[in-house]
N, C-alpha and C positions, 0 to 999 in steps of 0.2 A: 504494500500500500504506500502511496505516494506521500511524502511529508507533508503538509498543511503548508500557505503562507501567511495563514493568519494572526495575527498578530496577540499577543496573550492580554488580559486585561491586567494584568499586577500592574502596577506605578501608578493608575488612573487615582486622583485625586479630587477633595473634595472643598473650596473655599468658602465663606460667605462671611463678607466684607472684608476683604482682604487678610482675613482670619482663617489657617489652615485647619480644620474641622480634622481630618485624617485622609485614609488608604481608604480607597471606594474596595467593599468586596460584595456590592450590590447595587442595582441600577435599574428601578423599575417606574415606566411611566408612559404614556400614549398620548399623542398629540389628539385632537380631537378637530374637525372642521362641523361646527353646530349645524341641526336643520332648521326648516321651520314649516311644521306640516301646515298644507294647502288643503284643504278638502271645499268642494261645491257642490249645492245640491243638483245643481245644472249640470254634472256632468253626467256625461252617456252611459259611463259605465261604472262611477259611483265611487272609484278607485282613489284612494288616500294618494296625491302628490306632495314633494317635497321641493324648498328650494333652496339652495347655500345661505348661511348668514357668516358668524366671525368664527377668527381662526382662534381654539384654545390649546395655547401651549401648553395644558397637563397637571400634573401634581405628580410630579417624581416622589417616588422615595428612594429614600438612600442609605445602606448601610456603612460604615464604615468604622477602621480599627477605631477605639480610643486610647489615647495616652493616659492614664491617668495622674502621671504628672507634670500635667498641661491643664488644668484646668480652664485657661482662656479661650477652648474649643470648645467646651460646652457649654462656657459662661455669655456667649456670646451668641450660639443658639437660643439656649434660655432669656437670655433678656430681650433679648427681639422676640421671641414666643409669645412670654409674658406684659410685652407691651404695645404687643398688635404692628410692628413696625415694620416695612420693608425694609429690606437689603439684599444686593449685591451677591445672588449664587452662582460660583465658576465651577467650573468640571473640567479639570486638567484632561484629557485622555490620552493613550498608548501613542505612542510615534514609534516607527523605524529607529534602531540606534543610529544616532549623528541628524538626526532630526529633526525640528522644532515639534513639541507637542501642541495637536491640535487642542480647539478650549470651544464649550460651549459656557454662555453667560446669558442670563435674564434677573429682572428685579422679580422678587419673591417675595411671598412671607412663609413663616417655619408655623404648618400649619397640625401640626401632630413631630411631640418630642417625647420619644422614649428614655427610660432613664438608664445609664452606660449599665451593661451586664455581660453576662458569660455564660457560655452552655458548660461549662465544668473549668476545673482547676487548669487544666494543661493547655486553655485556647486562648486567642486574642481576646483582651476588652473588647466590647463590639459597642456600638452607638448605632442608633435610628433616628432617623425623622423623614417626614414629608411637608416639600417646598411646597404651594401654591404660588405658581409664575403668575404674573403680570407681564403682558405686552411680549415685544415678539423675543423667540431665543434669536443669540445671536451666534453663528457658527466661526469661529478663525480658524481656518488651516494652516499644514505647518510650513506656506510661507507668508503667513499673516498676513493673506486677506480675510477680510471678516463680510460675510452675509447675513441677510434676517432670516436664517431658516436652519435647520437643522441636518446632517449629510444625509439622511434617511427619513420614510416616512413617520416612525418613531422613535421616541428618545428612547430606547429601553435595550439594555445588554443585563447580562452579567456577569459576572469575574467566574473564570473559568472554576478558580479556586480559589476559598477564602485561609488567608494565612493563618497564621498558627503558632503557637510559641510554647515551650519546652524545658521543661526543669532539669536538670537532672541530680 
């Protein structure tokens, strides 16, 4: 079987305002284009139509490692949480080595925060939340042109494998 060239999700990162959150090892979210149903009794054959309205960039959510002594990652989640406020979500993502890493950015609010935990003694601290974006994402590639759209029709991956840390 032929090797893969695709590229692994490890390094993808997670900021919000210019504050590194951690190591993304999760990436869930779907852009949505709204309808808005049509129906008339006039028509012939009574059939529910639809017609485009705005585009909603989503409500990602996001896993990622937490440091726990770093506090200013989660302290910075939290109080934007806690006080309804937008800010600034970047998503570093994977580049070729010798690369620029591409970046998606949108204004957001941290619309559900979980508190840091572990599935057992032997794993990464993990962190969650989901952004609710505001207005359009905007995509930079890695030779930093930047567009209002996203490379795909969804924002949604996941990390092939979530890291893991080891006592011995």
């Amino acid at each position: 079987m032929a090797e893969t060239k695709a590229l692994k999700a490890w390094g993808l990162t997670v900021a919000f305002d210019g504050v590194t959150i951690g190591e993304i090892t999760s990436f869930n979210g779907t852009r949505v284009r709204e309808m808005i149903e049509i129906f008339t009794c006039d028509s012939d054959d009574e059939a529910t139509e639809y017609i485009t309205s705005g585009l909603n960039e989503g409500e990602p959510t996001l896993g990622c490692v937490y440091q726990p002594g770093n506090a200013e990652n989660y302290d910075t989640l939290n109080d934007k949480f806690l006080a309804g406020r937008k800010g600034t979500l970047l998503v570093t993502l994977a580049a070729p080595t010798g690369a620029s890493s591409p970046t998606l950015s949108v204004s957001a609010f941290i619309s559900s925060l979980a508190y840091p935990g572990f599935g057992s003694p032997r794993e990464a601290h993990m962190l969650e939340f989901t952004a609710r974006t505001t207005g359009k994402v905007t995509y930079t590639d890695s030779s930093g042109v930047a567009t209002s759209a996203s490379p795909s029709a969804s924002v949604s991956s996941s990390a092939s494998s979530s890291p893991s840390t080891s006592s011995s």
